[in-house]
VEXMI-255555 format. One record per residue (C-alpha): x, y, z. Coordinates in steps of 0.5 Angstrom, whole numbers, padded with zeros to 4 digits. Example, Ala and Ser with C-alpha at 12.3 -4.5 7.8 and 13.67 -1.06 7.14 Angstrom:
{{0025 -0009 0016}}
{{0027 -0002 0014}}
// end
This chain:
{{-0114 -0088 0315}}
{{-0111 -0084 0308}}
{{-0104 -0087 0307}}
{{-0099 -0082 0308}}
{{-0093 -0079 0303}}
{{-0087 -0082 0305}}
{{-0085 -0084 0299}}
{{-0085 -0077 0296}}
{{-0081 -0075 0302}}
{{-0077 -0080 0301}}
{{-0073 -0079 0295}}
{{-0071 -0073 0295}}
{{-0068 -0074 0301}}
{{-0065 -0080 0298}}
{{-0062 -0076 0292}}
{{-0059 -0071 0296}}
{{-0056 -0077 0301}}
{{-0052 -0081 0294}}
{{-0051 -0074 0289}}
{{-0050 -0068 0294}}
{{-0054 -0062 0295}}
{{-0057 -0058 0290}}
{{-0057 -0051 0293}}
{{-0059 -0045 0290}}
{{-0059 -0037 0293}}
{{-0066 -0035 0294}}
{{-0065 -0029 0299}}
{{-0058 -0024 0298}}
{{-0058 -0021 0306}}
{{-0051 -0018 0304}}
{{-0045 -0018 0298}}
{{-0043 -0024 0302}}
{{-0048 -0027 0306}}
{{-0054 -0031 0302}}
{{-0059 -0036 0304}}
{{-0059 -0042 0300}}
{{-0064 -0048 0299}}
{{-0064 -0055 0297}}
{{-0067 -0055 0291}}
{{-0070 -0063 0291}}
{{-0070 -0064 0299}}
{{-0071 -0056 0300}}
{{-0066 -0056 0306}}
{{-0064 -0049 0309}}
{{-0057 -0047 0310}}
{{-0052 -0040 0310}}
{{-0047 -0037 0309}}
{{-0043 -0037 0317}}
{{-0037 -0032 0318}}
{{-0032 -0037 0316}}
{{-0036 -0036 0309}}
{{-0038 -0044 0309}}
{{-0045 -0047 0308}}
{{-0048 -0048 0315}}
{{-0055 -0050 0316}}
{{-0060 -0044 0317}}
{{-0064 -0044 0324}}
{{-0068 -0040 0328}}
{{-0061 -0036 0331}}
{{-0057 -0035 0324}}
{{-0065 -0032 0321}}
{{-0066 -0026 0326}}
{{-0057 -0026 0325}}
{{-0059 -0025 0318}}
{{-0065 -0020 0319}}
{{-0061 -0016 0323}}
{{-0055 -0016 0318}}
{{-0059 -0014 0313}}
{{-0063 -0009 0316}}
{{-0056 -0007 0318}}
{{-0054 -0008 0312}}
{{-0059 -0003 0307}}
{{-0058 0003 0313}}
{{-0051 0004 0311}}
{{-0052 0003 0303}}
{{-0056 0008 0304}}
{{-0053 0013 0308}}
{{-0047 0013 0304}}
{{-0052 0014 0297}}
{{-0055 0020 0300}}
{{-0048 0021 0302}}
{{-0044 0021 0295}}
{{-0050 0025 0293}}
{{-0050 0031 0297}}
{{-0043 0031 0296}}
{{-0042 0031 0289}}
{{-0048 0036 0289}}
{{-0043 0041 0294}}
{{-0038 0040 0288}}
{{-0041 0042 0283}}
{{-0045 0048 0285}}
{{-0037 0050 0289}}
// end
């Protein structure tokens, strides 16, 4: 049998567990809301409604999905809505 790579496993999450998580944004689902991972141990974690870090499972992924989908449905709407609008203005 091959040894396994625990040891590499390991220290990261040693790291995080003396230092503290090393988070960085890696996807915007709204202004406010953004999913952040640990950049040594790769730990998940979201933004939840009271705007603190929560770990990120499969129920807070398909929230965020359905926020962003609703999220990008609005600006955009309301971009094409501001264009036609001041479009109106100018010819009028």
């Amino acid at each position: 049998m091959k040894p396994t790579n625990q040891k590499i496993a390991f220290i990261p999450k040693l790291y995080c567990n003396i230092f503290g998580h090393d988070f960085h944004v890696s996807r915007k689902v709204t202004l406010h809301v953004k999913e952040y991972q640990c950049k040594h141990c790769k730990k998940q974690a979201t933004t939840n409604g009271n705007g603190k870090l929560t770990e990120l499972t499969p129920k807070f992924m398909e929230i965020n999905s359905i926020l962003e989908q609703m999220y990008s449905r609005r600006a955009l709407r309301l971009a094409s809505n501001s264009y036609t609008d001041n479009t109106l203005r100018v010819t009028g």
